[in-house]
Residue, then its C-alpha position, 0 to 999 in steps of 0.5 A: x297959177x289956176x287964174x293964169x291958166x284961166x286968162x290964157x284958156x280964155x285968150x286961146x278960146x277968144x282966138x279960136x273964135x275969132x279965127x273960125x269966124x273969119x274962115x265962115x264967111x265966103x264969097x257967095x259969087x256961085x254956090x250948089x252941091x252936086x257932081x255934074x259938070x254943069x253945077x257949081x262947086x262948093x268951094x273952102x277957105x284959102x290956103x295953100x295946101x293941107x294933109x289929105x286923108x291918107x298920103x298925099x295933099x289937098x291944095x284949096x282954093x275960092x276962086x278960079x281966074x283965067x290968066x295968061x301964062x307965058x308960053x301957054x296964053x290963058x289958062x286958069x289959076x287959083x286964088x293965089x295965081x297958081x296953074x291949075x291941071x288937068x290929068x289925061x288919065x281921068x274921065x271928063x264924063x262922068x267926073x272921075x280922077x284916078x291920081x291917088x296916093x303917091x300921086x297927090x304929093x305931087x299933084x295935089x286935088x284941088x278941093x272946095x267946101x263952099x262957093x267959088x268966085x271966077x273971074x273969065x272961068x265959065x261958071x257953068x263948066x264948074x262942077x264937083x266929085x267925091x274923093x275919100x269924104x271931100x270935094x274936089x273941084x272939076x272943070x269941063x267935068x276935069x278934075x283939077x290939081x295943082x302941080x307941086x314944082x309951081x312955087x311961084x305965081x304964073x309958073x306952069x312947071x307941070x306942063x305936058x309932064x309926063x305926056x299926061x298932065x297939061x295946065x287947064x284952058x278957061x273952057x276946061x281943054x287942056x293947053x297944048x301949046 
């Protein structure tokens, strides 16, 4: 019995390690830390989402694409296609979001760690902000959120939802379309 636990803790450990491995490496298209708009966010492994501290969600990404979305033109997505918003009731200058809580479960931060690759995005829009120990990606110095009602890529459900949320333009803008 103690040598089957051996060769299973050792299969699990080999696992890990294989998995860790693979979630260190990155694209290193663009990569600084800091909190202006100007600098270029760090940016974390792919996934779809993630429990944030507290309530709520963290949707990750490692890259920004800008692409056409029916009804709005170009707008930026993440790298799995999805729409990426902005918020009118956060501060573009300096970065500040104010959706928190409640709010995250449905328009959850877009956060980063590493380097984020971006394809027709401006780099030197790229920036960062704190939020509870993590970084959050900004644009145009914008926040930037996933919409939860997008389940498929290329969707904008969460456009002009409540008059205050709109898919995000290359240039950081919001569509208005």
């Amino acid at each position: 019995m103690n040598q089957q636990r051996i060769v299973l803790l050792s299969a699990a450990g080999l696992a890990s390690a294989l998995l860790l491995g693979a979630c260190g490496s990155s694209m290193d298209n663009a990569s600084s830390s800091g909190t202006s708009p100007t600098s270029v966010a760090p940016v974390a492994t792919s996934a779809a989402s993630e429990p944030a501290t507290g309530s709520g969600h963290l949707a990750v990404t490692t890259t920004l694409m800008a692409r056409a979305v029916e009804g709005l033109g170009s707008v930026v997505t993440d790298d799995r296609g999805m729409t990426l918003y902005r918020y009118d009731k956060d501060e573009a200058h300096p970065s500040k979001w104010t959706c928190s809580g409640t709010c995250t479960k449905t328009w959850m931060p877009v956060m980063v760690q590493d380097s984020v690759k971006t394809m027709g995005v401006e780099k030197s829009l790229l920036g960062t902000v704190h939020r509870d120990g993590r970084t959050q990606l900004t644009l145009g110095g914008w926040p930037l959120y996933r919409y939860m009602g997008d389940t498929a890529a290329g969707q904008a459900n969460g456009q002009a939802a409540d008059g205050m949320w709109y898919a995000v333009t290359p240039s950081g803008g919001k569509s208005v379309r």
